[in-house]
C-alpha positions in Angstrom: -17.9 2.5 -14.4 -17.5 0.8 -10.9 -15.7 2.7 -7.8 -12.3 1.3 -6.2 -11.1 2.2 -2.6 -7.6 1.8 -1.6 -6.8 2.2 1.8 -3.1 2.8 2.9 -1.0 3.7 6.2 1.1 6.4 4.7 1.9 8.7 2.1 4.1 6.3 -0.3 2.3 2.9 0.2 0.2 3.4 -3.1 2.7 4.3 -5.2 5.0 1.0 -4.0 2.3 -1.4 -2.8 -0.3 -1.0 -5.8 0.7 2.0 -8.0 0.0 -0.1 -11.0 -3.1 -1.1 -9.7 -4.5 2.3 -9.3 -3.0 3.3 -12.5 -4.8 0.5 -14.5 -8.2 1.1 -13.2 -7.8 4.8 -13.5 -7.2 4.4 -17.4 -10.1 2.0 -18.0 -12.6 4.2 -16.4 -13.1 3.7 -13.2 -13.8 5.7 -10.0 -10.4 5.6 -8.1 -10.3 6.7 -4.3 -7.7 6.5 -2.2 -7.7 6.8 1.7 -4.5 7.1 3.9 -4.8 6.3 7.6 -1.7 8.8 8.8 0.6 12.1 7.6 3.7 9.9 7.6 5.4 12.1 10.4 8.1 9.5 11.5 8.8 8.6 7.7 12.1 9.7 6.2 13.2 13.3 7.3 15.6 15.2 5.2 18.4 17.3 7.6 17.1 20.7 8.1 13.4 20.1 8.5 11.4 20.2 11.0 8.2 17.6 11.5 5.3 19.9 10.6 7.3 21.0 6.8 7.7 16.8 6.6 4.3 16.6 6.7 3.6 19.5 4.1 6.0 17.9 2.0 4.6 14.3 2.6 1.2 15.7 1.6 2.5 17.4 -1.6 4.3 14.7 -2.3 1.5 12.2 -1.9 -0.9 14.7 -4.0 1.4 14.6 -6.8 1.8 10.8 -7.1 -1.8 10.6 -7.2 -2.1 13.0 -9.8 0.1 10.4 -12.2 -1.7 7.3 -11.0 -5.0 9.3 -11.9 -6.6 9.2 -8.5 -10.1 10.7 -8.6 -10.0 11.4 -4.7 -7.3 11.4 -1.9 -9.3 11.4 1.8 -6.8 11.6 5.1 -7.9 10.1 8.4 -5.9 12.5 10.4 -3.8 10.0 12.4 -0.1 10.3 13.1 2.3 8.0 12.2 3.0 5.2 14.9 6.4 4.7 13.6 8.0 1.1 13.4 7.9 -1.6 16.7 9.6 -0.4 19.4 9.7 3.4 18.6 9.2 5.9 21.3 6.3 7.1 19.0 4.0 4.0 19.3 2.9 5.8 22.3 2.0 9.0 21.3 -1.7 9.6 21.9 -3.0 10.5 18.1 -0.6 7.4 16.9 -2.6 5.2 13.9 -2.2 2.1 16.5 -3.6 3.9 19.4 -6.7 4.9 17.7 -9.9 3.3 18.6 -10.4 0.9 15.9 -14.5 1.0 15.8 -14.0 4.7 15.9 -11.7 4.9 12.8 -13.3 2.3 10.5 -16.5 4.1 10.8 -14.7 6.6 9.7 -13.3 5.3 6.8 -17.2 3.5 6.6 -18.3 6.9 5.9 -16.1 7.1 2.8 -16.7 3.6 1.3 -20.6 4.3 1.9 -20.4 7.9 0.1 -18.6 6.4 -2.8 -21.1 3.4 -3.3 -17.5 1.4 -3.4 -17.5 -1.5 -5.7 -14.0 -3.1 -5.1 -12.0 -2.3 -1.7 -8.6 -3.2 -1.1 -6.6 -3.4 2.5 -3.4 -5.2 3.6 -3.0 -8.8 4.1 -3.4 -10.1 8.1 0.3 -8.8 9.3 0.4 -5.9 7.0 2.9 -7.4 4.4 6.1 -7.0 7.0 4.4 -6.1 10.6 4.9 -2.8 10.2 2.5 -1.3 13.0 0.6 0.5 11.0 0.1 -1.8 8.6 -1.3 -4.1 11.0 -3.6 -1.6 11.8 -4.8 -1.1 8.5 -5.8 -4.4 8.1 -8.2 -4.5 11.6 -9.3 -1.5 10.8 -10.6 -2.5 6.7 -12.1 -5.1 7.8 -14.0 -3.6 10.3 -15.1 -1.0 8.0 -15.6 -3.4 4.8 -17.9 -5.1 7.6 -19.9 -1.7 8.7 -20.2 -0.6 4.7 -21.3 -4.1 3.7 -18.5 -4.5 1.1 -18.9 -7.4 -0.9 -15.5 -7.5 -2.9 -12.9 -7.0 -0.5 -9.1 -7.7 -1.4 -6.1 -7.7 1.2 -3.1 -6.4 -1.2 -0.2 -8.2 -0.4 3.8 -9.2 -1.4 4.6 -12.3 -3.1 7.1 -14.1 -1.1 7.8 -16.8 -3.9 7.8 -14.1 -6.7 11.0 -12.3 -4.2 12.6 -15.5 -3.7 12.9 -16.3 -7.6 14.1 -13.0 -8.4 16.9 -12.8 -5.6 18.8 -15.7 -7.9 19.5 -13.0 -10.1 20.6 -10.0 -7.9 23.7 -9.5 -7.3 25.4 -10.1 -4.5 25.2 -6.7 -2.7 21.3 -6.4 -3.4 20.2 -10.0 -2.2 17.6 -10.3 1.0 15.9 -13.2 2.0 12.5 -13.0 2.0 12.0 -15.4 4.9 13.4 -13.8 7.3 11.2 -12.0 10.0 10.1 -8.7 9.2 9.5 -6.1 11.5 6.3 -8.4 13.1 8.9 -11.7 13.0 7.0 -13.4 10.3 8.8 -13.4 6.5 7.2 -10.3 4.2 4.1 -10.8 2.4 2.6 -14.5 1.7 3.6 -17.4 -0.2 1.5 -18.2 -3.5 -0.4 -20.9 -2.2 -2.3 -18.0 -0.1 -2.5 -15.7 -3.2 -6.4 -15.6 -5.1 -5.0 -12.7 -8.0 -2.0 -11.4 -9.9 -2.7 -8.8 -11.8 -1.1 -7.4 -15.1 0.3 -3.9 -14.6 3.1 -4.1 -17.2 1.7 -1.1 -19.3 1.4 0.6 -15.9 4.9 0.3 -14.7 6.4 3.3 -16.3 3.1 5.5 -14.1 4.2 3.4 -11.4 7.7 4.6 -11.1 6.6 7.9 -11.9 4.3 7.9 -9.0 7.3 6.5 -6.4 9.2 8.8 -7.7 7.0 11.6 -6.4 7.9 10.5 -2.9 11.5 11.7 -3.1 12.1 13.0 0.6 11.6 9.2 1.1 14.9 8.3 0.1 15.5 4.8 2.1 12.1 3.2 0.8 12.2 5.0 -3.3 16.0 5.8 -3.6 17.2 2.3 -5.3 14.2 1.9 -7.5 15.2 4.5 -9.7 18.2 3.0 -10.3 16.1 0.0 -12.0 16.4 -0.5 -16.3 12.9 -0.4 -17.8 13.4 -4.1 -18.2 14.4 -4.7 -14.3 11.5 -2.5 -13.2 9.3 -4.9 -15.1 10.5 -8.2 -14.3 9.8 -7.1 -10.3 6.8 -5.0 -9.7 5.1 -5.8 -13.3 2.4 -7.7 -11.4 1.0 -6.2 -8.3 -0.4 -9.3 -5.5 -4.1 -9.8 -4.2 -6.3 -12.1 -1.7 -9.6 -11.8 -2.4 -11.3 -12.4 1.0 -13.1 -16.4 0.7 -10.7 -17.5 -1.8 -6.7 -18.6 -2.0 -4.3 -19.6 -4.5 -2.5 -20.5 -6.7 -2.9 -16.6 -8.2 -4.4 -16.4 -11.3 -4.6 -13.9 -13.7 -7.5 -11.3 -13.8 -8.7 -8.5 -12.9 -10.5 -6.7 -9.4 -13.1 -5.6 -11.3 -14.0 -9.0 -12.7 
């Protein structure tokens, strides 16, 4: 049995970003850990609630998705959210961005070091889509991969190429383009050419869903994936997107444990 750590910016991002991941390695035997940098304050909040029950909810919510992926461990850093480029909230003192980032990978160092971690995943260099946090999560892995001496270290990312194909067949009202700037100006995720793995979570899918479902006070970022068929569900987050740090792609099929 080898150990996984995921490490995530809020409450939600396992479930979407890698929820099949988690799930797999969960049901094959291995140690899964998952670490989220902030209590999702700024996420979604549903009329009539104030901040402190969104983040009681957030952390229910987040307790019970891991408790379908089969998550051994949940650890929380203690940041707040820093909301998205341009908020007000960026500035707030206890904000993920703010944080010293020495300070918070030894942190999350201390967890990766306790666990004798085996495989570690972060977020590609601009977080997938610039989200702030996101971006933080990425300086602040690598850092701590560095501190721990990780050897297998994988930045989870969004296929760019994958979205493009399946936007010929969506229809009309549901089409984006996935190379237009994201919230950091650069187009989500990275093309294939950067991608090293794509793993095979078809037999994790329904777990996956499951999982995002959990997050229901999120609305905006879960809402439309429950309107999915089986089939549709599949065909679009059926393989789940990694760079193994040293290598690119084309992505090949295997396994972070290989």
């Amino acid at each position: 049995m080898s150990t996984m750590v995921a490490f995530h910016a809020h409450p939600d991002d396992e479930s979407l970003a890698m929820g099949g991941t988690l799930a797999r390695a969960s049901a094959e035997g291995h140690r899964v850990v998952v670490v989220v940098a902030t209590n999702g304050d700024h996420g979604e909040k549903p009329e009539g609630t104030t901040v402190a029950q969104l983040v009681e909810t957030r952390k229910r919510e987040m307790e019970a998705s891991c408790a379908v992926l089969g998550v051994h461990r949940l650890v929380w850093l203690g940041y707040d959210d820093s909301g998205m480029n341009g908020w007000e909230q960026n500035k707030a003192p206890n904000a993920f961005i703010n944080a010293d980032t020495e300070a918070a990978a030894q942190k999350l160092a201390f967890v990766l070091i306790e666990e004798g971690v085996d495989v570690f995943t972060t977020y590609d260099w601009h977080g997938n889509y610039g989200h702030p946090d996101h971006l933080k999560v990425h300086a602040v892995g690598h850092r701590a991969a560095e501190i721990a001496n990780v050897k297998n270290v994988y930045e989870m990312t969004m296929n760019r190429d994958h979205w493009k194909r399946l936007m010929e067949f969506a229809p009309e009202g549901e089409k984006f383009n996935p190379d237009e700037p994201a919230d950091d100006g650069n187009p989500m995720g990275e093309p294939e050419a950067n991608i090293s793995h794509k793993i095979d979570v078809t037999k994790f899918c329904e777990l996956k869903r499951q999982a995002i479902k959990c997050h229901a006070s999120q609305i905006t970022d879960t809402g439309f994936l429950g309107t999915l068929t089986p089939e549709m569900f599949e065909m679009s987050f059926g393989f789940e997107w990694f760079i193994k740090v040293g290598e690119s792609g084309p992505p090949r099929d295997a396994w972070l444990f290989d």
